[in-house]
Phi, psi and omega in degrees: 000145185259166218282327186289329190322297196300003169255332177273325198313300162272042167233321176314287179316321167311304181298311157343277173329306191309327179231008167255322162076054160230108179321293188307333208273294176273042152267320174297321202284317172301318200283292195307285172345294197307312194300290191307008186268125142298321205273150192251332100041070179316320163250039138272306161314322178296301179314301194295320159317343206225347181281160159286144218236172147235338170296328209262040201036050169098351208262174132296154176300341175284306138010289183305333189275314181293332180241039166105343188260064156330279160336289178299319170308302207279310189321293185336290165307319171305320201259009180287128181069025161256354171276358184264342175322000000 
């Protein structure tokens, strides 16, 4: 696991957790989000996890994730740090 991992890695998996209550599944699932950040930056990923999205209708990425919009929650993340490129 990489080392920025350890700061987002478990507020993901917990916020998850809370409502799929399957371990592995949102651990794989947290892992794909962290992977998909351009920015490499461990509390710059929390901050874009915890801000309100307008792509995401307002939702934080994590949101996104709790009521299923997986596909979207990751483009999100993918797409974080792409206006400063």
């Amino acid at each position: 696991m990489k080392a920025g991992f350890s700061v987002a890695l478990p507020i993901i998996r917990k916020g998850l957790h809370d409502l799929h209550g399957r371990h592995a599944h949102t651990h794989h699932l947290a892992i794909n989000v962290l992977q998909a950040f351009q920015i490499r930056s461990p509390w710059t990923q929390l901050s874009a996890l915890l801000a309100p999205a307008p792509a995401l209708r307002g939702k934080t990425i994590l949101e996104a994730l709790k009521s299923g919009e997986t596909e979207r929650a990751i483009a999100m993340a993918a797409s974080f740090g792409e206006q400063a490129a």
